[in-house]
N, C-alpha and C positions, 0 to 999 in steps of 0.2 A: 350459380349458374349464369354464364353470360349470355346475353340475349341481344338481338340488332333490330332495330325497325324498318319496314320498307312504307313507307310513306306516311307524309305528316301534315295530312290534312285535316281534315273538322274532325274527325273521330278519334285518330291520335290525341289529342286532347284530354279525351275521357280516358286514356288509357293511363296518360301522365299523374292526373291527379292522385290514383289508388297504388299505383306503381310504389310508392314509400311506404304504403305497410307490410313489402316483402321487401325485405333490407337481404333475402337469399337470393335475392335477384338483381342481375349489375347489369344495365342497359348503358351497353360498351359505345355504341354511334347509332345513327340514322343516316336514309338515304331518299331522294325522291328525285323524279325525272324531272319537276318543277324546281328549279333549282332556287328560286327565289323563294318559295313557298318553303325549301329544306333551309335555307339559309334564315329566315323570318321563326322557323320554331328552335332550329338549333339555337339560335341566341337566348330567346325568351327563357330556355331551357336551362343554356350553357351545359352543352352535351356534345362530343364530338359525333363529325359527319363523315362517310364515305361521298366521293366522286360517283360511284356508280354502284349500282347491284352488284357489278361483276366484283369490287373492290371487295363490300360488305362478306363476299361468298368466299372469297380468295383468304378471309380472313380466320385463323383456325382459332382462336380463343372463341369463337361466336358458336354455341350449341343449336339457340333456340332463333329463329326468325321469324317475327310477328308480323304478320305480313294485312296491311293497312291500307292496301291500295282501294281502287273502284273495283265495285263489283267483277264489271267487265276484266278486269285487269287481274282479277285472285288464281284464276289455271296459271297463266303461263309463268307467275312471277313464284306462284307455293313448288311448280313443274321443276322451275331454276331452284330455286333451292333444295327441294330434294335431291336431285340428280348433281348436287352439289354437296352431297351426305351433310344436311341441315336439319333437323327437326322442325317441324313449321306448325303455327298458331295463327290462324287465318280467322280474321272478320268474316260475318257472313254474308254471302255464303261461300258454301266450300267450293261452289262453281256453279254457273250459270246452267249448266246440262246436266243430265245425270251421268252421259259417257262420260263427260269430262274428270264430275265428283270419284267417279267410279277408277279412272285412269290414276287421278293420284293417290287412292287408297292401296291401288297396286302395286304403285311407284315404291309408295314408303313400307311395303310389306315386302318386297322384292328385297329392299334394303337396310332394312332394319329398324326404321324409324319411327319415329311418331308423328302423326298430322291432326291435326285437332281444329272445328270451327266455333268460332261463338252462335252462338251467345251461351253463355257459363252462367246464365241465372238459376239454372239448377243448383248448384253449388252453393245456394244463399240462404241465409236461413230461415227466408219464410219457407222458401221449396223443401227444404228439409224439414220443416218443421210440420208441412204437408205432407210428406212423404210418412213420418212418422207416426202420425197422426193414423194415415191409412193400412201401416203394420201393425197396427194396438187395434184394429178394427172398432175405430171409438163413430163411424155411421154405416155399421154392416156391410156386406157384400154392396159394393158401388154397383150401380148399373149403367148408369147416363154423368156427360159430365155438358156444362155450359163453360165456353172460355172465350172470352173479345178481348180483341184486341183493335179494338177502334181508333184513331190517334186524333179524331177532333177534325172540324175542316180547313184544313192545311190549304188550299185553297183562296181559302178568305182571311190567311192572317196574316203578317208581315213578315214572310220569310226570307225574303230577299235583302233584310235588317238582320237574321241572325248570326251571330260571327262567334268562335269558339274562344277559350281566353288568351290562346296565341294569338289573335287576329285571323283564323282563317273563314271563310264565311262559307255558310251552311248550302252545300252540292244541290240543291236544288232539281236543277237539270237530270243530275246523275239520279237523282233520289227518285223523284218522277217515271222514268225512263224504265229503272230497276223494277218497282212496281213495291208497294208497300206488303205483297205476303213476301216473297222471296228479303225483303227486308226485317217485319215482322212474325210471322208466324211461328219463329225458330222459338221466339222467346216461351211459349206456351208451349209447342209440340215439343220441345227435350224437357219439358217435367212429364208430359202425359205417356212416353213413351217410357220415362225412367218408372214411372208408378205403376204401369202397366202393361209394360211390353212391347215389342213390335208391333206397327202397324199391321194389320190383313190388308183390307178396301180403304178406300176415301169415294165416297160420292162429293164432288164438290161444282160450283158454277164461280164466276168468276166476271167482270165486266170493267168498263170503262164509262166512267157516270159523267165527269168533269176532263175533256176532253182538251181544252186547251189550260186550264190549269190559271190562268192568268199571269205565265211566266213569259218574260222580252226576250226568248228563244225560240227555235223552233223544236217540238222533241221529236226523237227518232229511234222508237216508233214514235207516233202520237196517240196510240191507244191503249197502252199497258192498263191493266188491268189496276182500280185505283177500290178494288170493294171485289169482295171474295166470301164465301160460304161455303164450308166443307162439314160434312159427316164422315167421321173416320171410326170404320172397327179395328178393335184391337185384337189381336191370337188371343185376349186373355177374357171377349166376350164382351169387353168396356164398349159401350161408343159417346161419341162425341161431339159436340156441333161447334167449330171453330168458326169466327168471324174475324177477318182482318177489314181496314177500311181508313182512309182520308179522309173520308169525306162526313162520315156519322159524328155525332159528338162523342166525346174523348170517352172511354169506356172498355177497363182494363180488368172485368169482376171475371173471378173465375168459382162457380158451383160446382161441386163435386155431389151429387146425389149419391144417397144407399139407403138399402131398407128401414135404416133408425134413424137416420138423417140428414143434414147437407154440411158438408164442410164448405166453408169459403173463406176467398179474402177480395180486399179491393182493389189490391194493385202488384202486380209481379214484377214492374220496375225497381220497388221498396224492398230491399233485402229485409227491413226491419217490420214490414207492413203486418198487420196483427192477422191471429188464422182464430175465425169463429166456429162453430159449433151450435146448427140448432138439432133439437131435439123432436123425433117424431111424439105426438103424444096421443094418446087415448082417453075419452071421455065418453064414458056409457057407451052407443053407439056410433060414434064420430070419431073419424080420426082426421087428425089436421098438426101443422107443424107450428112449435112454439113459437111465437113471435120474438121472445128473449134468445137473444144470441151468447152464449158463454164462452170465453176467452179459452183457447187453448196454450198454452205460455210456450214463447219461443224456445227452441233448445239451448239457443244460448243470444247473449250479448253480441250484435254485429260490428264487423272491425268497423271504424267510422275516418272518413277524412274530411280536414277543414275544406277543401276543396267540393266534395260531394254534400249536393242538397237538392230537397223540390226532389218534384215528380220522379227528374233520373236519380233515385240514389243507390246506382248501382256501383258494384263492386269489378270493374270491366278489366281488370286484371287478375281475378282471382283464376282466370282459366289457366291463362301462362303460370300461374304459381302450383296447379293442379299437375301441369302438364313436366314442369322442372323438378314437382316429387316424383310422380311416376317414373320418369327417365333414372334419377338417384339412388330410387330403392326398386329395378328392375323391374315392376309391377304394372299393369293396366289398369290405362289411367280412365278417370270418371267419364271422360269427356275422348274414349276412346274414337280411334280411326272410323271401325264400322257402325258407330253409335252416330257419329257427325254425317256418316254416309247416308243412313238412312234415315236421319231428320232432317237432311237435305235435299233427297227423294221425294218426301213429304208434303214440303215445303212448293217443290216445282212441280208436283203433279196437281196442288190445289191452284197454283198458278197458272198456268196454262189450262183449264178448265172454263176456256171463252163463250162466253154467251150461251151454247146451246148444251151448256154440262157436261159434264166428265165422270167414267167409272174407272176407276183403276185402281189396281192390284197390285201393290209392291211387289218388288223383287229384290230387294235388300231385306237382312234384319241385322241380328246383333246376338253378344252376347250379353248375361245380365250382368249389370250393374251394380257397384252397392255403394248406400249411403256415406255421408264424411264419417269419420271414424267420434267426432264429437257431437253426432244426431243420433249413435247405435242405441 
């Protein structure tokens, strides 16, 4: 399956590194409107480049378009390639609005295609190995889940120093401006929706704690929301207390509660990150939860790259490899159209929940989903 990139900036990076453990997948060029910044990874790469979007679209060997731009920038550039009969694998998010998210899932059903956003950490085998975990009913009917998604305070550290291993240095400005849920929360909400179904509600509040950030810019806005708390019900009865945030220290734990016990882990970035098991226990008249955590074993062995390590060790091209099976073997894919739609929904109703709270009621869902075929 040949595939094109549209922009190659700090995130492209992470794409490159995992990109060689699908050898079914041929990343034919790249393109960016930076043309220095396209010129500075192509080499590093030694990967051919298109002149322009329109070139990359003009080109028929090219299935899939992975589209890598800023946030701001994912409608009109995922808009051009569909309407350019391209299959498109979009960063997230799938769009800054929900009309917008909404317009291109109708785009590519209009036309046949596939559209898919990240984050594909579902896909990984801690998630799967959580997922399985909660098909064997090994801590009962779930009732409540805890999930953070805190990144540390981003703030106070040297970010204006980080640069990716092309040399590109870390969007800052862009990153800021976006707001870390519509950034982050995907990563959490496409396991809690795959484990339990479309969202119902989300109560969620939302705010702007650190205000100018310490960055030599000015943002626009300058008040994005930089810390968020959501309660989301699920159709299937689950609820959930989601935290994203800059500003907290780093804290990535996700509890899944039920009647016999908690599952957890520590970290959803770790495809490999180990899934615990404590046990409710009873003693004469007390019940209280084991303090021993018992290892539940991964499903399998995680693809690994010398390139991937630390905190990110994720797998950030296993979507597009999800996405060039589906296509292949005619089937709906993991990481379907209205599954992106409505964790994207999600995503921007907890964000947009400024200061004085927010109730809202989805209007997307999906169909179900089902595990990789080597977690069944």
């Amino acid at each position: 399956m040949k595939i094109a990139i549209v922009g190659c900036g700090f995130v492209a990076d992470y794409y490159m590194s995992t990109l060689p453990l699908y050898p079914q997948l041929e990343l034919v060029g790249v393109t960016d409107k930076n043309k220095d910044r396209q010129h500075q990874f192509a080499t590093y790469y030694s990967i051919p480049t298109y002149d322009s979007l329109e070139e990359l679209l003009a080109d028929s060997q090219v299935k899939i378009v992975v589209n890598l731009t800023d946030p701001r920038s994912h409608y009109q550039v995922s808009k051009s390639c569909l309407e350019a009969g391209k299959h498109v694998y979009s960063e997230k998010p799938l769009a800054m609005t929900i009309p917008e998210a909404k317009d291109l899932v109708q785009i590519a059903e209009n036309r046949g295609l596939q559209i898919s956003s990240a984050p594909c950490s579902l896909l990984g085998e801690t998630a799967q190995t959580v997922w399985k975990a909660l098909r064997e009913n090994m801590v009962g009917p779930v009732r409540l889940v805890y999930a953070e998604m805190d990144d540390g305070m981003v703030h106070q550290m040297p970010y204006q120093k980080w640069v990716s291993k092309s040399g590109k240095p870390w969007p800052y400005a862009d990153e800021f401006e976006v707001g870390c849920t519509i950034e982050h929360a995907g990563y959490y909400v496409n396991w809690l929706t795959a484990f339990f179904g479309p969202a119902e509600t989300v109560t969620s509040f939302s705010s702007c704690l650190i205000p100018n950030k310490e960055t030599d810019v000015e943002l626009t806005p300058a008040d994005t929301p930089d810390f968020s708390v959501a309660c989301i019900k699920f159709q299937s009865g689950v609820v959930a207390r989601l935290t994203c945030s800059i500003v907290a220290p780093h804290d990535h734990k996700l509890s899944i509660i039920g009647d016999k016990g908690i599952l957890s882990i520590h970290d959803c970035w770790d495809y490999s990150d180990s899934v615990y098991i404590q046990r409710l226990t009873r003693i004469g008249r007390k019940v209280f939860m084991n303090p021993i955590k018992q290892k539940y074993p991964l499903v399998r062995k995680p693809l690994t790259s010398k390139y991937t390590r630390g905190a990110q060790n994720m797998d950030f091209s296993r979507g597009i490899a999800e996405m060039a099976a589906a296509i292949f073997e005619n089937r709906r894919s993991r990481m379907a159209a209205d599954v992106s739609l409505h964790n994207n929904e999600l995503a921007i109703a907890i964000h947009n929940a400024f200061e004085g709270g927010c109730f809202y009621k989805l209007t997307t869902s999906f169909d179900a989903i089902f595990p990789m075929y080597w977690a069944k």
